[in-house]
N, C-alpha and C positions, 0 to 999 in steps of 0.2 A: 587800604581797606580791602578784605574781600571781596572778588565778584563772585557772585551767585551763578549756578548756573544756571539760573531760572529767569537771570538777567541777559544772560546772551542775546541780541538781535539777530532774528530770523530775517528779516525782511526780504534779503536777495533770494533765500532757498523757497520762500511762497512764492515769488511769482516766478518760478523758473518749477518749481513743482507743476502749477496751476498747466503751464506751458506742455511742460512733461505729459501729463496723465492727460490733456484731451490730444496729444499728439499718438501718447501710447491706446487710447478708446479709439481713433480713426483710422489708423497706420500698420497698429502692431510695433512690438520691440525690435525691428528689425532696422525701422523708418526711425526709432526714436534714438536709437543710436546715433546717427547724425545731428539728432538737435543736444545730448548729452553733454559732450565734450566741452564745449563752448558754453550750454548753460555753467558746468561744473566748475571749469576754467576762471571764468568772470567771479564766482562766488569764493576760489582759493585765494585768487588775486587780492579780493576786500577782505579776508578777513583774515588778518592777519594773528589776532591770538588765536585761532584755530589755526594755523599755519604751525606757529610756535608749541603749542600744546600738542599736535600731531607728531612733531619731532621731538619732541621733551619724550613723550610715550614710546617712539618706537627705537630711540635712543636707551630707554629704558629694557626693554623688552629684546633687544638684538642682545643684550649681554647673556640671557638666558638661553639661547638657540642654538643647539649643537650645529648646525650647519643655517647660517644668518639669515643669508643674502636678502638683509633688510638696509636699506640705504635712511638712515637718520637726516639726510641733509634732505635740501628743497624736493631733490625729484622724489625721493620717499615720500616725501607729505602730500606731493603731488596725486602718487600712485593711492595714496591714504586715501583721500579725497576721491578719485574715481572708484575705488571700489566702492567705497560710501553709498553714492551714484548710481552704483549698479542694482545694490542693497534697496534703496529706493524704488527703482524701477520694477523690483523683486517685490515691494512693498504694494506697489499700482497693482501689479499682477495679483497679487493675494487678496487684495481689496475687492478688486474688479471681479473675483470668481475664476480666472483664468489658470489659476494656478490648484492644482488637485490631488488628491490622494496620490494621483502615478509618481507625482516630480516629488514626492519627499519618501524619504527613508529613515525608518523611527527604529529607536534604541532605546528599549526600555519602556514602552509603549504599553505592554502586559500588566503590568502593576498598575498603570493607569485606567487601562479597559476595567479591569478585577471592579474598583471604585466604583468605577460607574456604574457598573452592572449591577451594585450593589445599593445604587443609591446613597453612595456616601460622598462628602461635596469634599475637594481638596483644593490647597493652599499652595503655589506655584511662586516660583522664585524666579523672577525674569531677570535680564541686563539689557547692557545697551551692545553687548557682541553680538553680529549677525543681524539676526530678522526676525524678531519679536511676534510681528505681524501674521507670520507665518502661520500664528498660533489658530488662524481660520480655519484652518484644514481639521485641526481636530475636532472640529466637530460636524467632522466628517463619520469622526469614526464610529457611533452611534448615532440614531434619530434623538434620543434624549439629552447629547449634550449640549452645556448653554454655558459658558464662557464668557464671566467677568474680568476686564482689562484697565486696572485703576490708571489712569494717566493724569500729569498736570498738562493742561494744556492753555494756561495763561498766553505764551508767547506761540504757539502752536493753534490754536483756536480755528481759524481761517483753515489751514490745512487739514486740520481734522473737521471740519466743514466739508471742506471740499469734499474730501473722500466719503463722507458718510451720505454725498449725491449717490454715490454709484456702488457702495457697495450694499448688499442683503446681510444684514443686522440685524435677524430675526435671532440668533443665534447666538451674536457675540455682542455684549452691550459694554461702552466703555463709561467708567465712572468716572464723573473731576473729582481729585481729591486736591488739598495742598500740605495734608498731614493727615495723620491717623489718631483720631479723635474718639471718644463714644460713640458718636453719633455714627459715623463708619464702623464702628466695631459692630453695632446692633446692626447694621443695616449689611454687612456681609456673612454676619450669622445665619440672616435668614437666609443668605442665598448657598452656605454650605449645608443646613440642615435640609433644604431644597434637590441638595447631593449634586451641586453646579460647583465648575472651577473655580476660582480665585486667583489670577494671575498681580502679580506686583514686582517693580523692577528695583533690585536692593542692591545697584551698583550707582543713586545719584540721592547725597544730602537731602533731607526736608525742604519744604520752601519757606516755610514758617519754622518761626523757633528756631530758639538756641536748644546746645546742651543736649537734642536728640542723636548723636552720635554719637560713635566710639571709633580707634583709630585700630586699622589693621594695617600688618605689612601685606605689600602688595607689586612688585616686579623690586623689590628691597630696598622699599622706601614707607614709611606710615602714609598710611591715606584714610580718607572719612567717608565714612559706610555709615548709612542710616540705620537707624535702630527701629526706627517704624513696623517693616517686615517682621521682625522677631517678636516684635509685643503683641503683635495679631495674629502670629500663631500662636501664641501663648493663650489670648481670647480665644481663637476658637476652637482647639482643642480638637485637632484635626492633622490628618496625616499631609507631612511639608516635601514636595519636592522641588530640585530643579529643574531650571528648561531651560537650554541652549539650542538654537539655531544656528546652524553654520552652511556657510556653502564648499563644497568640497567635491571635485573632478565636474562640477556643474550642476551638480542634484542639492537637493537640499536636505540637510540630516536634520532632525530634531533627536537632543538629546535628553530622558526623564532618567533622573537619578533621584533615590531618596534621598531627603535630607533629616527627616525623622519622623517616626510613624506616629509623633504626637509632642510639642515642648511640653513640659510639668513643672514648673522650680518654685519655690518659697518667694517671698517678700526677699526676704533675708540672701537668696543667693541668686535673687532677679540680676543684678551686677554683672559680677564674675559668669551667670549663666548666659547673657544676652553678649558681651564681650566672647565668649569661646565660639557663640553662632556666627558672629561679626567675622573671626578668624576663620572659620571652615569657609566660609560661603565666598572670603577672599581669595583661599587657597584652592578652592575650587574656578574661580573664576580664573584665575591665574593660570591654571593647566588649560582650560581652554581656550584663552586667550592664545597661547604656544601653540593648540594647533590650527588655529587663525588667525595669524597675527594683524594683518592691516582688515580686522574685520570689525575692532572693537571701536564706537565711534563715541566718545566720549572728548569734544572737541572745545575743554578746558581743560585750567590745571585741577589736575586728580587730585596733586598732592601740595597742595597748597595749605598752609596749617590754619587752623580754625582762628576765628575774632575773639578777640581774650574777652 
């Protein structure tokens, strides 16, 4: 049978988070490096279908790389694993405030500003490559922006606990969903006609329900990409970007790229139209996976075929 990723056991990453972020509140990232390793270590050690999934991925993804030097066996998944790690620590730091307009460098940022400035709310296409979290800093970039961040946080719950001790969330509010419902549709309308972001991550399956996915190729293999995303842009009737965070020479890039200044489609070509966004936002994913490779943390199987 299917695992879900929404069934994965966190257990060892909360209390070595928990460890983490009051070491990184007292210390600094400098002390917390020494408790890293060893928390990270212990946690590669137990889990072992993240062990396997890690390699499965970058066994994947080294076929792609004009120049590899990606190791698919153990110490890859290793190296997977601590970047991971670092990502985290990257995550305290954005949470806590410590991290700010200077440490990130934004691409495509102008089309974003224009929105705002404009009072028009837009719909954001996250994943799980990089640092999501990062996405605190933008709203930096006006006093007016206000920055919704749909997450499941079922298994996550305590950690996102933890952090919402210490960070200032005047700003950025995150939403539980477990799918995309009416009730979520109305209830982020209001916050685009508000002319507030909409962030959603369209790189992990519904938690509920069948049948909400479609299969795209993806490092050239079929994988399942949620359809959720696409039907909520389609409600709101709003212009859809991407956002990628990556880390790169140590700074942090955030990348806005359009993904369409508005979906439109019939009943009739809802199908075929939700399918061709499933593929772009694949193929998008997939270039910037390449220029990050051990950055993408999606620590089951991708491509695992769906429950008949």
């Amino acid at each position: 049978m299917k695992n879900h990723w929404a069934q994965i056991e966190e257990r060892g990453i909360v209390w070595g988070m928990h460890l983490l972020l009051k070491v990184y509140l007292i210390f600094g990232r400098t002390v917390l490096q020494l408790f890293l390793y060893p928390v990270v270590s212990y946690y590669w050690v137990i889990n072992r279908k993240g062990r396997v999934a890690s390699r499965q991925y970058l066994k994947r993804i080294s076929t792609y790389l004009d120049n590899p030097g990606i190791n698919d066996g153990l110490k890859g998944s290793y190296l997977h694993f601590i970047s991971f790690a670092n990502t985290l620590i990257d995550k305290l730091a954005a949470w806590s405030g410590s991290l700010t307009l200077d440490d990130v460098d934004y691409h495509g940022r102008e089309s974003i500003i224009k929105h705002v400035d404009r009072g028009q709310g837009v719909l954001i296409l996250g994943s799980h490559l990089g640092n999501l979290e990062v996405c605190r800093v933008i709203a930096q970039l006006r006093n007016k922006v206000v920055i919704n961040v749909l997450v499941h946080t079922k298994h996550t719950e305590k950690f996102n606990s933890l952090l919402n001790k210490y960070a200032d969330s005047g700003k950025l509010h995150l939403i539980q969903v477990t799918s995309v419902n009416a009730a979520t549709a109305m209830l982020l309308q209001d916050k685009i006609e508000a002319g507030e972001m909409v962030i959603i991550a369209a790189d992990r399956t519904p938690v509920a329900g069948q049948g909400r996915t479609a299969q795209a190729n993806f490092l050239g293999q079929p994988a399942s990409f949620p359809q959720g995303p696409f039907v909520l842009a389609l409600l709101l009737k709003c212009p859809v970007y991407t956002l990628f965070c990556i880390k790169e020479q140590g700074r942090q890039n955030i990348y806005f790229d359009l993904f369409s200044d508005g979906l439109s489609f019939s009943r009739k070509e809802r199908t075929a139209a939700i399918q061709q966004c499933v593929e772009d936002f694949s193929a998008r994913l997939q270039s910037y996976c390449l220029k990050a490779p051990l950055q993408w943390f999606n620590f089951y199987d991708f491509w695992q075929a769906e429950d008949e």
